[in-house]
Structures are given as structure tokens and as C-alpha cells.
C-alpha positions in Angstrom: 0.0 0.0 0.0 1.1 3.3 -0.9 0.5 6.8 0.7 -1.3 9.3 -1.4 -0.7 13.2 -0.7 -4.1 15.5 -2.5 -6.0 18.2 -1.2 -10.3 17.9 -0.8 -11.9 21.1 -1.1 -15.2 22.2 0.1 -17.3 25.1 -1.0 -18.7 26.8 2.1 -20.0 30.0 2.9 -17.4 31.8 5.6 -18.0 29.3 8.6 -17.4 31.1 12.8 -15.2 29.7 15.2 -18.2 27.0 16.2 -19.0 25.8 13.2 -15.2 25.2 11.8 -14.8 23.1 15.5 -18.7 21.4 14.6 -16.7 20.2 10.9 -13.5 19.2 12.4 -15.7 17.2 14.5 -17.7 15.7 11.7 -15.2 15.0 9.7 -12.8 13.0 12.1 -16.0 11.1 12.9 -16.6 10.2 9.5 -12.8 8.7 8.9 -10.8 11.7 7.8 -8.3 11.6 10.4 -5.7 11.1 8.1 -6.3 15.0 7.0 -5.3 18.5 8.2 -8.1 21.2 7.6 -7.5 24.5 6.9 -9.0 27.4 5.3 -9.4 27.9 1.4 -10.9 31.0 -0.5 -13.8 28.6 -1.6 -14.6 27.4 1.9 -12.4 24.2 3.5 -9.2 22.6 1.9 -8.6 18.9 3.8 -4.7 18.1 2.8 -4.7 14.0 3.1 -2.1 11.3 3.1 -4.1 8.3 2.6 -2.8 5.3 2.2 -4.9 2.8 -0.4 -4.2 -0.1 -3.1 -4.4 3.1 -5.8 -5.1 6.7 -5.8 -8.0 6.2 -7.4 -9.2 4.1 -3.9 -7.4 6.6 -1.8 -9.4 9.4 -3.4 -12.7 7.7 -4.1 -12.5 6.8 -0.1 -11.3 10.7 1.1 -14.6 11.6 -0.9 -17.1 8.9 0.4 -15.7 10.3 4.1 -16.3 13.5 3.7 -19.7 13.4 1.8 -20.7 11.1 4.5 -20.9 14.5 7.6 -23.0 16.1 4.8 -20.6 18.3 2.6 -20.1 18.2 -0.7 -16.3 17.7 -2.6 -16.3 20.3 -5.4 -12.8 19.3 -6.0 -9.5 17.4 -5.7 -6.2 19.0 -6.3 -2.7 17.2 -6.2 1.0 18.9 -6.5 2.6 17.1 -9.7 5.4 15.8 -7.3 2.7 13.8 -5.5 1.4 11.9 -8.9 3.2 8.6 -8.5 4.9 7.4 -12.3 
């Protein structure tokens, strides 16, 4: 198994100091735990290093997860360094 390095992001609206604690929360509850959050111009950015059979399975699982609390993925972004050849 290999570990994969992409980013999730989340469109939100601007969240307050509750509800960024409320989706750190949610989101370690639904299996991302293997991701830092931080704050993106389009909402929340989860960096991840998940380790999976392919990065197709370690994204495809990153999104189930975080779909799961409720949010929606609008995207997935990887440095070129992190594409294994």
C-alpha cells in the first residue's frame, strides 16, 4: 500500500469559530483523520495522506468520508510531485 498526498476542497460560505470546530468534529467522525483542515478561498481545503491499493481508492475513499458528515467535494487537487509514475 502506498501513501497518497491531494488536497479535498469544500465550497462553504465563511464558517465562525463554532461551526469550523462542529466540521473538524464531523469530519474525524466520518474517517478523515488522516487529514489536516485549513481554510481555502472557496470554503475548507482537507490536505490528506491516505494510504490505499491506488489513488484512485485513496481518493474515491477521502470523498465517500467526507460526503458522509454532509458536505459536498467540489474538487481534488494534487501537487505534480505527489502523482506517482
Amino acid at each position: 500500500m502506498t501513501a497518497y498526498q491531494f488536497s479535498v476542497i469544500i465550497r462553504t460560505s465563511p464558517l465562525t469559530s463554532d461551526e469550523i470546530l462542529n466540521a473538524t468534529d464531523a469530519l474525524g467522525n466520518a474517517g478523515c483523520l488522516d487529514a489536516s483542515i485549513r481554510g481555502h478561498t472557496d470554503g475548507i481545503e482537507l490536505l490528506f495522506e491516505r494510504t490505499a491499493k491506488s489513488l484512485q481508492a485513496a481518493i474515491s475513499s477521502a470523498i465517500s468520508d467526507v460526503e458522509r458528515t454532509g458536505y459536498r467535494v467540489s474538487r481534488v487537487e494534487m501537487d505534480r510531485e505527489a502523482i506517482p509514475v
